[in-house]
C-alpha positions in Angstrom: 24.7 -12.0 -8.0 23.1 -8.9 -9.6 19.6 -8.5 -9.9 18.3 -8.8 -13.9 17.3 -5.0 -14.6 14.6 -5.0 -17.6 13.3 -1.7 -18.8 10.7 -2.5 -21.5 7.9 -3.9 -21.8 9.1 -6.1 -24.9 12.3 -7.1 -23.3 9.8 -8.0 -20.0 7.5 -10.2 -21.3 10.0 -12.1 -23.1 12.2 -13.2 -20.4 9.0 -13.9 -18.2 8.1 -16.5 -20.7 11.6 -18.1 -20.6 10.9 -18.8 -17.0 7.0 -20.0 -16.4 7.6 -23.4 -17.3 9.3 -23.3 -13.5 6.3 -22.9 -11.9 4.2 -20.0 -10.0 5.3 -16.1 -10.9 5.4 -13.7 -8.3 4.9 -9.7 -8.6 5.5 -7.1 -5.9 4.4 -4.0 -7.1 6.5 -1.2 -5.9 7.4 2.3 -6.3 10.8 2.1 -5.3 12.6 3.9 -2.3 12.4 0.1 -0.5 12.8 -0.5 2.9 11.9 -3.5 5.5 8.5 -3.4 4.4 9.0 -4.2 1.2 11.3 -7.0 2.0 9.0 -8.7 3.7 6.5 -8.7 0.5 9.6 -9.8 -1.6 10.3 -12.4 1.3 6.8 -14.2 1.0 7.0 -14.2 -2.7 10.4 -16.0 -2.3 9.0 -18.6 -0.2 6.3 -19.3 -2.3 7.1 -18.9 -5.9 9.6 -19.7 -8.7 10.2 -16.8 -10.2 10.0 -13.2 -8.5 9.3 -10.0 -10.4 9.6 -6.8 -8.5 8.4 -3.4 -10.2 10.1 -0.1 -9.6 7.8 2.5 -10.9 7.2 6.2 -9.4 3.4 5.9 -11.5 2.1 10.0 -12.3 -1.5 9.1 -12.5 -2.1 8.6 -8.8 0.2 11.3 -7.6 -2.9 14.5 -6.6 0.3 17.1 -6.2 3.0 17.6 -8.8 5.6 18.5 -5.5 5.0 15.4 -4.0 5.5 13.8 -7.6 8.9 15.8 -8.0 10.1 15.1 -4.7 9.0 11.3 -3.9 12.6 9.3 -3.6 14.4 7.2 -6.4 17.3 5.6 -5.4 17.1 3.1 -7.8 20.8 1.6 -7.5 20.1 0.8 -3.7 16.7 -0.6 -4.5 18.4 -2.9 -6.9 20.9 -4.1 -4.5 18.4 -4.5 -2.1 16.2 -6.6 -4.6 20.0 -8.5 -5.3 20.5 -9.4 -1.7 16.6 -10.6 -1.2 16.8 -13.1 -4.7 14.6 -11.0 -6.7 14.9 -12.4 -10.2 13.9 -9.7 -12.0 13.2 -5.9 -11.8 11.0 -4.3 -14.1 11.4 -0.3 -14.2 10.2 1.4 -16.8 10.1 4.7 -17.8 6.9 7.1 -18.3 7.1 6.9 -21.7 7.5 3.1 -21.7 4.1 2.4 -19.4 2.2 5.9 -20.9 3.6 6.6 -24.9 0.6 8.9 -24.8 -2.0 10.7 -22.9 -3.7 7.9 -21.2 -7.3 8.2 -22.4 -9.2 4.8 -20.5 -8.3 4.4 -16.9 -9.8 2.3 -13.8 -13.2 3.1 -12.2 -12.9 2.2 -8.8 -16.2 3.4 -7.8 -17.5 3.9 -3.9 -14.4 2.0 -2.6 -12.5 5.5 -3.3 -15.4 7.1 -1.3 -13.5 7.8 2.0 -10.0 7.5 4.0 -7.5 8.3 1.4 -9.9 8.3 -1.7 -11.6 11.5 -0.3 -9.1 13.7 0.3 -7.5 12.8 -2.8 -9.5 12.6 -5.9 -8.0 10.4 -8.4 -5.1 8.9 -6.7 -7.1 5.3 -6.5 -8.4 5.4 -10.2 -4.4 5.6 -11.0 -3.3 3.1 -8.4 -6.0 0.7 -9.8 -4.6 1.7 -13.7 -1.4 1.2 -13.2 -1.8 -2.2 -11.2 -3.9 -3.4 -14.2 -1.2 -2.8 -16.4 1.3 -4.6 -14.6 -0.8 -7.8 -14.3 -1.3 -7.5 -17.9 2.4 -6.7 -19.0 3.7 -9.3 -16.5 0.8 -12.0 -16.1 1.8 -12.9 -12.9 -0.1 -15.8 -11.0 0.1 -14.1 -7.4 0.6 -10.6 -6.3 2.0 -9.2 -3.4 0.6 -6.3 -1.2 1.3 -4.3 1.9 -1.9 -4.7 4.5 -0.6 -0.9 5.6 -2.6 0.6 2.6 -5.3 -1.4 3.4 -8.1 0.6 1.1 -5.7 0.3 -2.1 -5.3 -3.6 -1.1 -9.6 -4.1 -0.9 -9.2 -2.0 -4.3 -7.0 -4.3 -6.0 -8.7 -7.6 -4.7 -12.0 -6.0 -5.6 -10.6 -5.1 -9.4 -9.1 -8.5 -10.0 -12.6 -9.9 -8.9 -14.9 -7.6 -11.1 -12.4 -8.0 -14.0 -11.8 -11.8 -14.1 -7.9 -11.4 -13.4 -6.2 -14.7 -12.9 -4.3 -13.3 -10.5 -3.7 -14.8 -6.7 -3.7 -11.4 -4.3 -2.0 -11.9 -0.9 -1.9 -9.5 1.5 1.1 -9.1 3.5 1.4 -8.2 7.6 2.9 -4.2 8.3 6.3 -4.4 9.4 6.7 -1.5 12.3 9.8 0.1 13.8 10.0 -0.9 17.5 7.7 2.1 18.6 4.8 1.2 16.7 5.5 3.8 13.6 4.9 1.8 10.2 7.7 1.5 7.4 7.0 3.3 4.5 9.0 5.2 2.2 7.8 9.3 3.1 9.0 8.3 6.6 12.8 9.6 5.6 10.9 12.7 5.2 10.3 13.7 8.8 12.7 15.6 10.8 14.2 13.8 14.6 11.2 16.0 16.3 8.4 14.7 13.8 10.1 11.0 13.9 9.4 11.6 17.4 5.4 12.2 17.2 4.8 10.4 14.5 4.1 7.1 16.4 1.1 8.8 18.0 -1.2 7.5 14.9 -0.3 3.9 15.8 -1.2 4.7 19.4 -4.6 6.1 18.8 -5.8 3.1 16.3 -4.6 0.7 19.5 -6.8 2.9 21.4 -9.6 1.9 19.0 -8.9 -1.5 18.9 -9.0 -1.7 22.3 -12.6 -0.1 22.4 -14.0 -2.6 19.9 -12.6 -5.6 21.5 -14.1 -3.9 24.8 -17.6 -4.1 23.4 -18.1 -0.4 22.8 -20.4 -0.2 19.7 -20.6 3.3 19.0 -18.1 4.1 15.9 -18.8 7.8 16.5 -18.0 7.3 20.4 -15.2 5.1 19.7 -13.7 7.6 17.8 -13.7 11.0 19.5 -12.7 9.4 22.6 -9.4 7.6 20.9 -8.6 10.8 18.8 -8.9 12.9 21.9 -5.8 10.9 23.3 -3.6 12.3 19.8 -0.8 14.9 21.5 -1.4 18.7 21.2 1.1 19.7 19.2 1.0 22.0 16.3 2.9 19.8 14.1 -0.2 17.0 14.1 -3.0 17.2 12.0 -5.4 14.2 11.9 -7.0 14.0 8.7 -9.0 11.2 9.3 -9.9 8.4 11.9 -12.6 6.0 11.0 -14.0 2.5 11.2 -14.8 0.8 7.9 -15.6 -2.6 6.4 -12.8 -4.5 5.5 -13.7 -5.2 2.0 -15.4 -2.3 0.6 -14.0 0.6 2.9 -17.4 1.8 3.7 -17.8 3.8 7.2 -19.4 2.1 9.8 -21.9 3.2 12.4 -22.0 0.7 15.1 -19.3 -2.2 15.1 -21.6 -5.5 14.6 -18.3 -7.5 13.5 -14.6 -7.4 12.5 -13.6 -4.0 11.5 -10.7 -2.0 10.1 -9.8 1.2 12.1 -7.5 3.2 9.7 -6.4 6.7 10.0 -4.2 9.4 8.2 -1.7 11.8 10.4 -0.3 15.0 9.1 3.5 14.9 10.8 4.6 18.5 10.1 4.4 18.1 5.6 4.6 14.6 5.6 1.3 12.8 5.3 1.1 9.0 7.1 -1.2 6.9 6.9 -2.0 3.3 8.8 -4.4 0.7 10.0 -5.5 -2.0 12.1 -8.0 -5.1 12.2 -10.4 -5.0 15.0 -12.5 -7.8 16.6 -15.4 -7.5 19.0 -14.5 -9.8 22.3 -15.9 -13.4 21.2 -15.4 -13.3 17.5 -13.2 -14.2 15.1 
């Protein structure tokens, strides 16, 4: 059975009202280009709602380079099968014009949680993530929200905003689905050639190699680090952006590992930029 393809914002909110009265509404917030990953979000809000919304939208505001704009995938009649054959009820793609009909004038503060990892290296990009997921809740009203734990930082971000802001909206957070070396799904991952698909599960690797550290006692974040980044390959197609240890709910570096942790990192592969993380626990804690 095809998927219901709604374009408007009008035409949205409409047929979301036809269906509350069925019980909980679920959103998975998307930009499209699906894969694994995002079936397993649309998986959990199968199991535990009514009515499932996902939202196909490639949003400008957090995009910090107009190529990678221009370039970033939009297969949309595969993503609507895909949606089809996972019992999506609905899929909301609009067009610019139909989420921005002009210059977008009041936008998101996200503050210090867009200090570091991926908020430092590029400015904006959160403030538009944040925008854009504000919008959604409000256009859509949904009563849980579905997010990928891979982009851990935007996932504190939105629980943080729905806090601050009074949202009604339930966020769950949803396990990384990895290909059977360790690389996690995501949708620049198509962008790699064979010898970059090759190398690029040395980032997972080296946050292991943390996680093992922390788990070993080692308290050092500053140790912990060189010593696992030392392990990456030497290969002029890597470039590590970034290895840290940060707080799990404000994404704020940390200089000796007292408690539960995430270790996230971003890896150059050639031009395409990946980025992952993982949870880590000192031996003897939860």
């Amino acid at each position: 059975m095809a998927v219901e393809l709604v374009e408007t914002i009008s035409e949205l909110r409409g047929r979301v009202a036809d269906r509350r009265s069925a019980g909980a509404l679920g959103l998975v917030p998307t930009m499209g280009a699906l894969h694994a990953g995002h079936a397993s979000l649309i998986a959990e809000a199968r199991r535990s709602c009514a009515t499932v919304v996902a939202s196909i939208f490639v949003n400008p505001l957090q995009f910090d380079r107009t190529d990678d704009l221009a370039s970033y995938p939009r297969p949309l009649e595969a993503d609507l099968d895909m949606c089809a054959d996972l019992g999506v009820d609905m899929v909301f793609a609009p067009s610019v014009p139909e989420m921005y009909p002009g210059p977008a004038r009041c936008a998101v503060d996200v503050g210090r949680l867009a200090d570091h990892l991926c908020g430092s290296g590029r400015p904006g990009h959160f403030r538009g993530v944040a925008t854009v997921v504000l919008k959604l809740f409000q256009i859509i009203q949904p009563d849980v929200a579905f997010f990928g734990e891979k982009d851990a930082q935007q996932l504190a971000i939105v629980r943080r905003m729905v806090a601050d802001f009074n949202v009604p909206v339930r966020v769950v957070g949803v396990p990384t689905v990895r290909e059977t070396d360790g690389l996690a799904l995501s949708s620049r991952n198509r962008r790699m050639t064979p010898a970059e698909r090759h190398l690029a599960p040395a980032l997972y690797r080296v946050l292991l190699d943390v996680q093992a550290r922390v788990r070993a006692g080692v308290p050092d974040t500053e140790t912990i680090v060189t010593r696992a980044a030392a392990g990456l390959p030497a290969d002029e197609r890597l470039r590590l952006e970034y290895l840290a240890l940060v707080d799990p709910d404000e994404c704020q570096p940390v200089d000796r590992v007292t408690g539960p942790v995430i270790a996230a990192g971003a890896l150059w592969v050639g031009s395409t930029r990946l980025i992952d993380n993982v949870r880590c626990v000192p031996q003897g804690q939860v």
